[in-house]
C-alpha positions in Angstrom: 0.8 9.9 8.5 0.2 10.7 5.2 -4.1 11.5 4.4 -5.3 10.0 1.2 -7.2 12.7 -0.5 -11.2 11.4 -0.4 -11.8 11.5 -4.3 -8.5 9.4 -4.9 -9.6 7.0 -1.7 -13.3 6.7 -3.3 -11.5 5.8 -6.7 -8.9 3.3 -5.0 -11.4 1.7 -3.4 -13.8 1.1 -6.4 -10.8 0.0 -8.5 -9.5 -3.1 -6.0 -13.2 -3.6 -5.7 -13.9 -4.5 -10.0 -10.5 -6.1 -9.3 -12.4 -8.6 -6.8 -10.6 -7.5 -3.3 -12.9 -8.6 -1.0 -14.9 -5.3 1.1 -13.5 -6.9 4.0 -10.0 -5.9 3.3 -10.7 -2.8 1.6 -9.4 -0.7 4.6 -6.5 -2.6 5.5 -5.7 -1.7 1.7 -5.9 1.5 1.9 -3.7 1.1 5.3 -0.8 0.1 3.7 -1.1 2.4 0.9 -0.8 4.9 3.6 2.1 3.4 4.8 3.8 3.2 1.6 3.3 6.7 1.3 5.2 7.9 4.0 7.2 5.6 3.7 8.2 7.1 0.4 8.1 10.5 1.6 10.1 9.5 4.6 13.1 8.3 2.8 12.7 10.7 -0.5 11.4 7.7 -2.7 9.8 8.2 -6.1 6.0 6.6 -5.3 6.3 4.6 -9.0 9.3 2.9 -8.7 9.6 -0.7 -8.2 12.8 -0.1 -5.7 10.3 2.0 -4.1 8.0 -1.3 -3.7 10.8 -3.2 -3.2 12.2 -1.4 -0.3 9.0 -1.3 1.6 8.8 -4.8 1.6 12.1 -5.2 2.8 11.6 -2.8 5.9 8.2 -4.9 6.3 10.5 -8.2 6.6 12.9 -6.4 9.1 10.5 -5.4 11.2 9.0 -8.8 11.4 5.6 -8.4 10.0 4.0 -12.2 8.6 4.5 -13.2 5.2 1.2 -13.1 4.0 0.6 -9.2 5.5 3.9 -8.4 3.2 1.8 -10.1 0.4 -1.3 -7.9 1.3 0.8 -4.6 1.2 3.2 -5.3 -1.9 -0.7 -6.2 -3.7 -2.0 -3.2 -2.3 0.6 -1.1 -3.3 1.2 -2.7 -7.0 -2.7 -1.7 -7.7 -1.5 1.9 -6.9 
């Protein structure tokens, strides 16, 4: 799995904050920013493209994962 350098997880992290993303939730942010990641990596993805995005959630919905967890990962993910 793809690490998240600290001074761009400190910076993540303070930006969904001001954005009003509850602390709660700030991990399981970051999580799926992970994900994304390799996901992107995995499958030779370019990281700002909306396919990109697009195709994440779509492997999210194959593998079954609840609605609202697609909605927390595609609004993780669009903050990136």
């Amino acid at each position: 799995m793809i690490q998240i350098p600290a001074d761009f997880h400190k910076a993540y992290t303070s930006f969904i904050e001001q954005k009003g993303v509850n602390a709660g939730l700030h991990r399981y942010y970051i999580k799926w920013l992970r994900y994304y990641l390799d996901f992107c990596h995995k499958y030779n993805l370019k990281q700002a493209a909306q396919e990109s995005l697009a195709d994440f959630t779509g492997k999210l919905k194959e593998k079954k994962q609840p609605e609202n967890l697609i909605k927390q990962a595609h609004h993780a993910i669009a903050f990136f």
